[in-house]
N, C-alpha and C positions, 0 to 999 in steps of 0.2 A: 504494500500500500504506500500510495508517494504521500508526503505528510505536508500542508502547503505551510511557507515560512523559513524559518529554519529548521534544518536537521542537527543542528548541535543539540546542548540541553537548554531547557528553557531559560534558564540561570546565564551559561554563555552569550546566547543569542539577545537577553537583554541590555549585558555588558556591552556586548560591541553592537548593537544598535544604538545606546544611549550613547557612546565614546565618538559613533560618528555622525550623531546631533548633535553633540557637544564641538565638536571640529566645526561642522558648518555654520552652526549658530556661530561661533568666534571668527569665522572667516568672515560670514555677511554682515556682523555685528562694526567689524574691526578695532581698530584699540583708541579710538577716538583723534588718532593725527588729519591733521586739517594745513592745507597751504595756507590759508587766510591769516589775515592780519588778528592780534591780540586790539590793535589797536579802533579806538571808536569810529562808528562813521563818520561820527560828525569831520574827519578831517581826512582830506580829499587828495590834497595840495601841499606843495612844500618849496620854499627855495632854499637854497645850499648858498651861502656867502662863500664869497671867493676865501678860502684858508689862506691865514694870513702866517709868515715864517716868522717863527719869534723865538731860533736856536740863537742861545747866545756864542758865538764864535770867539768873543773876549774871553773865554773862559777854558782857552785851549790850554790846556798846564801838561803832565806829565800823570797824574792821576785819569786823567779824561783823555788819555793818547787815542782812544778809538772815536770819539766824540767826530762826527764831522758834518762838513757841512756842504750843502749840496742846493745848489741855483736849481732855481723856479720847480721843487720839490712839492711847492703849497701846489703849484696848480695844475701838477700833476696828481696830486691828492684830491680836490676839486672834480678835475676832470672823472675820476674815476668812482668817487660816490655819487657824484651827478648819473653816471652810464648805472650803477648799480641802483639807483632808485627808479630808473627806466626800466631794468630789469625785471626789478623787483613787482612794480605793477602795482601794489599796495598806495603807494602818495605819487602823484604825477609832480614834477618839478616843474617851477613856472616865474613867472617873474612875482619879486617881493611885495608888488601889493594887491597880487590875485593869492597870496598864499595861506593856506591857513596856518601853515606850522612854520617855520623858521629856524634852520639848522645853521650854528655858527661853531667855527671851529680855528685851532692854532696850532700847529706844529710848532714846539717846544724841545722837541729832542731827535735827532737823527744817530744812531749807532751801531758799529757795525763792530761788533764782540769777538776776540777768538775764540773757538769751541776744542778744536784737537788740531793737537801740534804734531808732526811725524821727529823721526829718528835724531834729527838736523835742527832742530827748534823751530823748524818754519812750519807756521799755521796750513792746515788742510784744509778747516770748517769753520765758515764764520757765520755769526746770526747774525742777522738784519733789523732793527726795532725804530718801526716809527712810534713816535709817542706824541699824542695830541690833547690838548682838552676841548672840550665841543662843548654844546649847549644848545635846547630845542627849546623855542620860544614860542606860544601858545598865543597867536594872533586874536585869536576870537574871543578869548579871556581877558588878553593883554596882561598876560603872566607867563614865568617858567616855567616849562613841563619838568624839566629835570636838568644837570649839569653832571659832565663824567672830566676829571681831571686824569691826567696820564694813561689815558686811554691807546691800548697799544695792538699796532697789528705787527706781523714777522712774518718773517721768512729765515731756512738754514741754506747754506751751499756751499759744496767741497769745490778746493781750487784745482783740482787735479783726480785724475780715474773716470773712472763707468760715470760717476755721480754728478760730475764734473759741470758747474754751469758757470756763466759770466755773471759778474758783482753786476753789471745794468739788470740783466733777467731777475736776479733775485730781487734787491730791489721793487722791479716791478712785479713781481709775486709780493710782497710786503705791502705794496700800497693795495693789490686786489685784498688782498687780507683784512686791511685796514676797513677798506669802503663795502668791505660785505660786513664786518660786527657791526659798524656803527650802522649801517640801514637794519640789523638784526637790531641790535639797542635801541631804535627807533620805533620800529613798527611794532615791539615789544609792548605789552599793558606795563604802562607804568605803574 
């Protein structure tokens, strides 16, 4: 006699039916990740002030031998949180008095670290650390949404081998770095 259902035992056959309800339910369910912004509708719009370079260079000493300093850095930083809130899709970037939010920022620190040194003392790996303070200012309040001091993005890269990239490339991986936290620290619920 064929038996309709399962042919395990009853017992069995409830385990692994309920195990793969339980799978589908968690798959159609999912785990509640969302691309969407944390942040309110009420804000649409953003302008990005030109970053302004405020490394101090007079403070070149022998403690700070990596400290350096590097032309029109700001607006390559600029440039590429502007492309990243394009990106992003969440606040369209636009001129300052269509905006509702207003993102102001300063590059403060440029450094370029050794990491490892081979047989010879000569560095193989250096980090990259741009360091900014910013500040998102809440147009339609006419208040601070929040303020981040030494806010920092990086990059690492070996001078030599497989790993091997140019101090420009890395760099520009540090600033991609930089302009993706700070639209993440933005569109974040404060």
């Amino acid at each position: 006699m064929i038996k309709s259902g399962c042919q395990m035992s009853d017992v069995r056959c409830q385990i692994v039916l309920s195990s793969v309800f339980c799978f589908l339910l968690s798959v159609f369910a999912g785990c509640g990740y969302t691309t969407r912004s944390m942040i309110s509708n009420k804000f649409k719009t953003i302008y990005i002030t030109p970053f302004i370079n405020k490394v101090d260079i007079a403070q070149e000493e022998a403690a700070n031998k990596y400290r350096v300093y590097r032309a029109s850095l700001e607006t390559d930083i600029t440039r590429s949180v502007t492309n990243k809130f394009l990106f992003d899709g969440n606040l369209k970037p636009t001129r300052q008095e269509l905006a509702d939010l207003v993102l102001k920022g300063e590059l403060i620190e440029f450094r370029k670290d050794p990491l490892k040194y081979d047989t010879n003392d000569e560095v193989t790996e250096y980090r990259i650390n741009l360091i900014v303070n910013i500040s998102l200012f809440d147009t339609k309040e006419n208040k601070l949404a929040w303020q981040e001091n030494g806010f920092t993005g990086q990059s690492t890269y070996f001078t030599s081998g497989s790993g091997a990239k140019s101090e420009e490339a890395a760099i520009s991986d540090a600033i991609s770095d930089l302009a993706r936290r700070v639209v993440e620290r933005t569109v974040e619920e404060w």
